[in-house]
C-alpha positions in Angstrom: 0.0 0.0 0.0 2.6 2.3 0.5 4.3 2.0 -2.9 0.7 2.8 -3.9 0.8 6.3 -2.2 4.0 7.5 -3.0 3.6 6.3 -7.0 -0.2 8.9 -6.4 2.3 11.3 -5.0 4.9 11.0 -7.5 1.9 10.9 -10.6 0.6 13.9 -8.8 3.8 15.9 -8.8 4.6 14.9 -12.9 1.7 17.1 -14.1 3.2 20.2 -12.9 6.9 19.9 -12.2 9.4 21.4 -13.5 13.4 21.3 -13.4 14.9 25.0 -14.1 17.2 24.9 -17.5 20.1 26.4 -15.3 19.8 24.0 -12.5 22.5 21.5 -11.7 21.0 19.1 -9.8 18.7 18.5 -13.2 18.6 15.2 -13.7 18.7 13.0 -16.8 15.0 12.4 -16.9 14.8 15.9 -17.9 13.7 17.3 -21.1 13.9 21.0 -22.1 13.2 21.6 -18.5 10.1 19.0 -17.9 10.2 16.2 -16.3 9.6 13.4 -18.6 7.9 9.9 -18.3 7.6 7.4 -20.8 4.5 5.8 -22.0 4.8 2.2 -20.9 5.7 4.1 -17.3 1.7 5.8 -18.0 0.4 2.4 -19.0 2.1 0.8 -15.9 0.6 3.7 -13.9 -2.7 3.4 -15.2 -3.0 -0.3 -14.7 -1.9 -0.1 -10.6 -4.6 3.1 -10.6 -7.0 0.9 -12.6 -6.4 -1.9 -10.1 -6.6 0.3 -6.7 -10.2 1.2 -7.9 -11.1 -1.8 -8.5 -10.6 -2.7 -4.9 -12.0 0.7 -3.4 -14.4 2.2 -6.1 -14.8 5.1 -3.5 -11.2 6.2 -3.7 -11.2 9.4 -5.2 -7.5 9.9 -5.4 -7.2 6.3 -7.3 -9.5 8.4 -10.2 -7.4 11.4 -9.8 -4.4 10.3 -10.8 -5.2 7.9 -13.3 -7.0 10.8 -14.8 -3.6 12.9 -14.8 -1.8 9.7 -16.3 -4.7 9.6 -19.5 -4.0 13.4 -19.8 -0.3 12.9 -20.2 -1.0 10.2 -22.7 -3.1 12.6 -24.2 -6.1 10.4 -24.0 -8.6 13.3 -22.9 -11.7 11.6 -23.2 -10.5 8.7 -20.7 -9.1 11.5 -18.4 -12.6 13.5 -18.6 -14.8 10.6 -17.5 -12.1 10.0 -14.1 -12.3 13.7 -13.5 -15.8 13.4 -13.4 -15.6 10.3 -11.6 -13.9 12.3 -8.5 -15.8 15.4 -9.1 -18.9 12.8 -7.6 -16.9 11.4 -5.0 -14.9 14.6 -3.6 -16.0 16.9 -1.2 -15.5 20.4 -1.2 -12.9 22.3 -3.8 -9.3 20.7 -4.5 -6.8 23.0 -6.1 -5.2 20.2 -7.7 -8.2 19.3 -9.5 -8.9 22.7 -10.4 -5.5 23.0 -12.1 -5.9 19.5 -13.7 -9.6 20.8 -15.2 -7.9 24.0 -16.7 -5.1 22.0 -18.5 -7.4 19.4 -19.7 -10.0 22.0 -20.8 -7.2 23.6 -22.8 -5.6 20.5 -24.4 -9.1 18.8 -25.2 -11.1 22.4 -26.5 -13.7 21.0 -24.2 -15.3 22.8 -21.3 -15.8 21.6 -17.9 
């Protein structure tokens, strides 16, 4: 369970990290300044996501982050239905789903 978490909080930290271009501790899994992952590391991702909510159906988080790994793939529509998937289960406003809804409005054209 606890490689579970820290893979959600590593997922979670991919959509909006970034390594400065002068920074020397950059490391080689940077590209032009982003952090990279591969997408057999998205599909591997998406599959222990796919498999936590399988187990807890509930888990909002599980549906958060598999719906930041679809968006990285690009695969908006997949990433639309988990978004909505947590917007049913959360409670109140999350800043990280907020931030997640504008990129995914702007790289689909869709609106919320």
């Amino acid at each position: 369970m606890k490689s579970i978490i820290a893979l959600f909080c590593c997922l979670g930290l991919i959509g909006c990290a970034t390594v400065s271009k002068d920074s020397k501790s950059a490391s080689p899994a940077t590209e032009n300044g982003l952090i990279t992952i591969d997408q057999k590391e998205l599909d591997g991702l998406i599959a222990l996501f796919s498999e936590e909510i399988k187990r807890n159906p509930g888990y909002a988080g599980a549906y958060y982050n598999r719906a930041v790994a679809y968006y990285h793939k690009k695969d908006y529509d997949r990433s639309w239905q988990d978004v909505h998937k947590v917007q049913k289960l959360s409670k109140g406003s999350d800043p990280d789903l907020k931030q997640l809804l504008e990129k995914l409005s702007k790289a689909s054209g869709r609106d919320k």
